[in-house]
N, C-alpha and C positions, 0 to 999 in steps of 0.2 A: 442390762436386764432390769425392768422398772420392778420393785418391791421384789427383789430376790432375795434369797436366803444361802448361806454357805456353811460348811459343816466340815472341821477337819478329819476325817478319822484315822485308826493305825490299820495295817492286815492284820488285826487278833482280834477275836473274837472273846467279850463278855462273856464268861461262864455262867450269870443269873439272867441277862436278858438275850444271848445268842446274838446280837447284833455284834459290829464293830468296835472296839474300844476310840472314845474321843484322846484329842491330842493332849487335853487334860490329863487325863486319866496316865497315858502313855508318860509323858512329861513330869506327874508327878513320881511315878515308878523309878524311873530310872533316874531323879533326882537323889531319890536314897537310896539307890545301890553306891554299894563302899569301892564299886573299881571303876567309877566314872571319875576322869581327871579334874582336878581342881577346878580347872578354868572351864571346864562345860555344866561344872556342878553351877558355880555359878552364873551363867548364864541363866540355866534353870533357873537357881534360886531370884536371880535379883526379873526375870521377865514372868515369873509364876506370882512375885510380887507387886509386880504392875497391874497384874491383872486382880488381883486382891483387892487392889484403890481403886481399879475402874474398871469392874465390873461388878455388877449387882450378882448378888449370890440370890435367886427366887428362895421363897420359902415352901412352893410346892411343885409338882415337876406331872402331878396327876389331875383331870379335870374333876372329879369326885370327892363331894367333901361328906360323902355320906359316914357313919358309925367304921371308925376303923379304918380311913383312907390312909391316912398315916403309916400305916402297918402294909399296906399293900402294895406290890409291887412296881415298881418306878415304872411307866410307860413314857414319858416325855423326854423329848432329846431337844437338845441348845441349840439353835441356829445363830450363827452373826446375822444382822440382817447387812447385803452389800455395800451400804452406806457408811459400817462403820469403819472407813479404812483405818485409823489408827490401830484398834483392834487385831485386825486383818495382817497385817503388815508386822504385829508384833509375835503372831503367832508363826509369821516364817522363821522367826529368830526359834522357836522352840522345832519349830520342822527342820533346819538343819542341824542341829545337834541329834535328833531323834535318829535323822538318816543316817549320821554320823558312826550312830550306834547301832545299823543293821533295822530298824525301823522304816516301814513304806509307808509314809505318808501322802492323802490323800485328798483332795478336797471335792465336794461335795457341792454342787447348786441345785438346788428346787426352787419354786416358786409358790409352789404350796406344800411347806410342810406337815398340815397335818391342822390338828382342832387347836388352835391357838390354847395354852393354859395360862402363861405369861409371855410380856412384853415389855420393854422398856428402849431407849430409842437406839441401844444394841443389837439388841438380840432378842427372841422369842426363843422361847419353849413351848413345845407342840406334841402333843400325842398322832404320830401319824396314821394319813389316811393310809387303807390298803396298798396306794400306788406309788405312798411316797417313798421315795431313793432316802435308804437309812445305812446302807453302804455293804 
């Protein structure tokens, strides 16, 4: 798929935006529950640290830099873009531990995610259009 996009997410649902939780999200969760095994803890820990060193944390996640965008509600979701296989490859290691734990992980392709807000030659963040598959 030329200039695709991939998006991991869990079956739960964000209680502030009603979409799907990312595997982020999911992965940082059950990193600190206390009855996760040592050895899946870290897993977690040491591939949620990978992703610390490589991958850009955006500074904004909303196209709007109007008065008080800061304060408004997240609209923009993370895409890998499919190029980045290391990336990609490293979040199957957080996808088996997840399923491990009763979590359905899922991946996600579009091609147009949505109004580009960032990029970098990972991943984009995109407020998507009406049609895009947000999971």
């Amino acid at each position: 798929m030329p200039n695709g996009f991939v998006r991991f997410v869990v079956a739960k649902r964000d209680p502030g935006t009603g979409l799907e939780l990312g595997v982020f999200q999911a992965a940082y969760g059950l990193r600190d529950r206390p009855d996760v095994p040592d050895i899946d803890r870290a897993v977690l820990r040491d591939t949620l640290a990978w992703f610390g060193k490589n991958l850009a944390e955006p500074a904004r996640f909303n196209r709007t830099r109007s008065k008080g965008y800061d304060r408004r509600q997240t609209r923009g979701i993370a895409w890998f873009r499919d190029t980045a296989t290391e990336h990609i490859s490293r979040v199957q290691r957080l996808r088996v531990v997840l399923e491990a734990h009763g979590y359905h992980v899922s991946m996600l392709r579009e091609e147009r995610p949505g109004y580009i807000v960032y990029e970098d030659e990972h991943q984009v963040i995109a407020e998507p259009f009406a049609d895009t598959r947000t999971g």
